[in-house]
N, C-alpha and C positions, 0 to 999 in steps of 0.2 A: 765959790759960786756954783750952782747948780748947773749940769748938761739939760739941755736943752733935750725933749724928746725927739726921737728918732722923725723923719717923713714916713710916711708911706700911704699907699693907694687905697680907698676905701671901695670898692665896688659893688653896686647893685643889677645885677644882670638877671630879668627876669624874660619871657617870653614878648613881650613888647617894647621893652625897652633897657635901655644900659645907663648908667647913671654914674660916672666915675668924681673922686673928690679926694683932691690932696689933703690929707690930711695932719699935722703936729698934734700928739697924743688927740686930745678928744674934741682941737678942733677945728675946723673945715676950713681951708683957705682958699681952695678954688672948685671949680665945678664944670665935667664937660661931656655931655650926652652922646650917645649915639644910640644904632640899632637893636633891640632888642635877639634874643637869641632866634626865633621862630622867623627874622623877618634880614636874617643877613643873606648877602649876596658874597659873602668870603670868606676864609675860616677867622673864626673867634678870635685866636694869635693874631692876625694882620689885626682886627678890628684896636684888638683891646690898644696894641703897641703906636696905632695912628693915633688912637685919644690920645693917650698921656705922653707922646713925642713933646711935646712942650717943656714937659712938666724931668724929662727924661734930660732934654736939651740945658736944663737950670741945674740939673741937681744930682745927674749919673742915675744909675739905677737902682731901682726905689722897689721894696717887697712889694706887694701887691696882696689882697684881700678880697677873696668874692664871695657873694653869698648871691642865692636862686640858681632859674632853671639853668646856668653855666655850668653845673652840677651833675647835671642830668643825663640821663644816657642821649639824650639829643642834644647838650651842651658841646662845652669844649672838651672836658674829662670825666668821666661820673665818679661821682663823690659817694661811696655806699653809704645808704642811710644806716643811721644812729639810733639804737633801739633806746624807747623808751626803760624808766627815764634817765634824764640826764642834765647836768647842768653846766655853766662853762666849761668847767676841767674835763670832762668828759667829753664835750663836745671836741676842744683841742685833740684828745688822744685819737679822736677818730677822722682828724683833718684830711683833705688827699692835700700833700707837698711836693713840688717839684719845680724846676728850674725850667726857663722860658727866656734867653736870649740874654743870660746871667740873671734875671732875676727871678729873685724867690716868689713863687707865686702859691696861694693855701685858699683852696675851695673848702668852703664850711659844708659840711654832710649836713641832706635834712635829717629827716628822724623818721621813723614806723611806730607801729605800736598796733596792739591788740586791742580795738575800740569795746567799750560795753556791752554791745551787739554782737560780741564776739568775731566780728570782721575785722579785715586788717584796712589800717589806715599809713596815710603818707601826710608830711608835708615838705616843701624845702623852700625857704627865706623866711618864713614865719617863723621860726628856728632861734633864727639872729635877732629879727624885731621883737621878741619876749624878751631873750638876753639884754636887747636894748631897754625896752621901757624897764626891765629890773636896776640899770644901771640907772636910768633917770629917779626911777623911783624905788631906792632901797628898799622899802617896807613891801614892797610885793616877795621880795627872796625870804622876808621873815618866817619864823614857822607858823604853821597851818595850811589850811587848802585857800586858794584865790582863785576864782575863774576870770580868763582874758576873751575877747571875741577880737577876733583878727577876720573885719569884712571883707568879700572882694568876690571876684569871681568862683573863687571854691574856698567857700567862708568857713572858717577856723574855731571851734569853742575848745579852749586849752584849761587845765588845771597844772596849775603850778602849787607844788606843797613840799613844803620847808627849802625853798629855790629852786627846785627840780622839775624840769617839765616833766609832769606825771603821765597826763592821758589828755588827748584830744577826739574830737570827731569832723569831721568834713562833712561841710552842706554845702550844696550845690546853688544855694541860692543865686550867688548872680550869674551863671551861666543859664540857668530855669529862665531867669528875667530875660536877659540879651535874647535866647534861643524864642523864646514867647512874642516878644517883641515885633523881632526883627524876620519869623518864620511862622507865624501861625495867626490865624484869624481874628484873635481877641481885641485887638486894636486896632483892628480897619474894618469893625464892623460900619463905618459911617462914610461916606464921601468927601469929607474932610481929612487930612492930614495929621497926625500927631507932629507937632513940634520937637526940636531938642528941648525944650527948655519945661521939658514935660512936668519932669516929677520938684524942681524948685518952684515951678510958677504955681503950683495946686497940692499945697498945705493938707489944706481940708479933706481932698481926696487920696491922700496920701494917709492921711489919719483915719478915713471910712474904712479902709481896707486895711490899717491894723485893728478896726473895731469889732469886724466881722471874722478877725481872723482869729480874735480874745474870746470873743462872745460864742461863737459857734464850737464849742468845745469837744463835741463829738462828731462833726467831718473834717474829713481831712482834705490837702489841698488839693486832690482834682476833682470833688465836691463843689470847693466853692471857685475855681475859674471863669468856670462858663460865666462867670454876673459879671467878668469883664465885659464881656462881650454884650449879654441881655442888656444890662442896665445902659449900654451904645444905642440897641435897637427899639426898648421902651421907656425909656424915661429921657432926662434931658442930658445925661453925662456926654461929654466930650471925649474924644481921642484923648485932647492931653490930659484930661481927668483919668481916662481910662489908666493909662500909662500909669499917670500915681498911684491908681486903687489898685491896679495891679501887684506897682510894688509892696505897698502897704499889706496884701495880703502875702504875699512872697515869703518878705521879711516878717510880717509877723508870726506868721505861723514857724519861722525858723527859729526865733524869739521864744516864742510859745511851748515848741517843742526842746530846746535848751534847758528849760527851767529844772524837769527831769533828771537830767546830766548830772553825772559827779553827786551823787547822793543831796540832790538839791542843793549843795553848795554857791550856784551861781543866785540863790536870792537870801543868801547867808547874811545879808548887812554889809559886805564889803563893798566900796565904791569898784565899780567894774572900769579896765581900760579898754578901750574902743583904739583899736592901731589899726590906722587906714587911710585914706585920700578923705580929706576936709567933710565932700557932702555924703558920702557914705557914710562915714562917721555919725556925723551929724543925722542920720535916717536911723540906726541903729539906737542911737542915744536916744531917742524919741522912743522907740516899739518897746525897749527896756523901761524908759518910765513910764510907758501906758502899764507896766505890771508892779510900778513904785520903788524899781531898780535905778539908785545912783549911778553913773558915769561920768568917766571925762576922758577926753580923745585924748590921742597920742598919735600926730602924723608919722606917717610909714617908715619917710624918707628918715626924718630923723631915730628914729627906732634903729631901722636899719644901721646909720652910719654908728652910731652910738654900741652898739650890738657890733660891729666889726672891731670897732676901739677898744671894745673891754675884751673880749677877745683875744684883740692884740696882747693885750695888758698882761694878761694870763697866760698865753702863751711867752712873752719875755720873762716874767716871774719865773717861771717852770722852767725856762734853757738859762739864764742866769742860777736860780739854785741846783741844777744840773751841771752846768759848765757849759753849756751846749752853747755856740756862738747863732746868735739869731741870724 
């Protein structure tokens, strides 16, 4: 009869939030939050060891797996990034490992590389959410080139070819948006209020502003902002319309200017994975097919947890044909 796979911790600690999940090989049994790394009042060690005391109390001591900003030189330990490129095996050889109150604890490195523009780029947890949706979706590690867009606050356009994360670039886009929003005039040009519920309730204007952002091919984005704001002060647009057309151009022109990337590979015929939070996802799969680019999401969370499992996996393969005791 077969051994049962090992337990151990899956962790997702990013700058807002911590995300811990026991896990048996590839799948998740329990689930228990806390603070993200930017927002603790203790060191990381106390934080992470009060989550999983439950899970500590049932079963002894359990490795432990983290991937983001716990990584960071403003984490718990910095993890040095991983130069491009590189694929699981590589990612393992450049783990940081070390023990934390008997248990084994392995921060996944992000990565660097040297973008197109010949600037230097970063990421760290988007790392592991590739490695994951490759695990979900074998046919991504296949040979050739694929391009991924990992949305978010400092949104991700990655090239993976023959399984190797090759080359990415970094757009700013939702941190542009939140900064836009929430600090500058574009959206309170009117005496009304924008709502939360801005950019799901107004479709339409979400779609204006990837249309003007498609259509207008020779300005670029601090061209066309201001019609946030104009079209508040002369036509009939609303705050929460505003809100949407705003993103709509944000994103599309991030869209727009992707297609370029990776010797146009990103509009190669291949379905595109979109790894993110549901409505992001979902805003992005839209600006892709206003250009007649396939998608289909891949939530983060699961990326992520999936991406520390295979990992796992690889990393036990390697210290069993090594000898090495995990």
């Amino acid at each position: 009869m077969p051994h049962a796979s090992p337990l151990f911790v899956a962790g997702d600690w990013g700058t807002s939030h911590l995300r811990l999940y026991l896990c048996r090989g590839r799948e998740t049994l329990e689930q228990r939050d806390g603070p993200g790394i930017g927002a603790l009042q203790t060191s990381p060690e106390t934080v992470l060891f009060e989550g999983i005391a439950p899970w500590i109390a049932a079963h002894g001591a359990l490795p432990v797996w983290l991937a983001g900003m716990v990584g960071s030189r403003n984490g718990w330990r910095e993890a040095p990034y991983a130069a491009c490129s590189a694929d699981a095996s590589r990612l393992i050889d450049a783990i940081l490992r070390f023990d934390s109150n008997g248990h084994d604890i392995r921060i996944v490195p992000g990565m660097s590389c040297i973008n197109s523009f010949g600037a230097p780029d970063v990421m760290r947890g988007e790392e592991t959410q590739i490695i994951g949706a490759m695990a979900l979706d074998p046919t991504l590690a296949g040979a050739g080139s694929r391009v991924l867009v990992l949305p978010g606050t400092h949104t991700k356009w990655v090239r993976v070819r023959d399984g190797y994360i090759d080359a990415f670039h970094t757009s700013l886009s939702g941190e542009l948006y939140a900064l836009l929003r929430d600090h500058s005039t574009l959206a309170r040009a009117g005496r009304q209020r924008a709502s939360g519920n801005a950019l799901s309730d107004n479709p339409e204007a979400f779609e204006f502003g990837l249309e003007r952002a498609r259509t207008l091919v020779e300005a670029t984005l601090s061209h066309v902002l201001f019609e946030t704001r104009s079209r508040q002060l002369l036509t009939d647009m609303t705050p929460d319309e505003a809100l949407a057309f705003l993103s709509g151009l944000i994103i599309g022109q991030d869209v727009r200017g992707a297609l370029s990337l990776f010797d146009g590979a990103l509009g190669a015929g291949h379905v595109v994975p979109v790894i993110g939070a549901p409505q992001l996802t979902e805003l992005y799969r839209v600006a892709l097919a206003a250009h007649g680019i396939q998608s289909h999401a891949v939530d983060a969370t699961d990326a992520t947890v999936q991406g520390l499992c295979a990992l796992g996996d690889v990393a036990r393969r390697s210290e069993v044909s090594h000898g090495v005791a995990s």
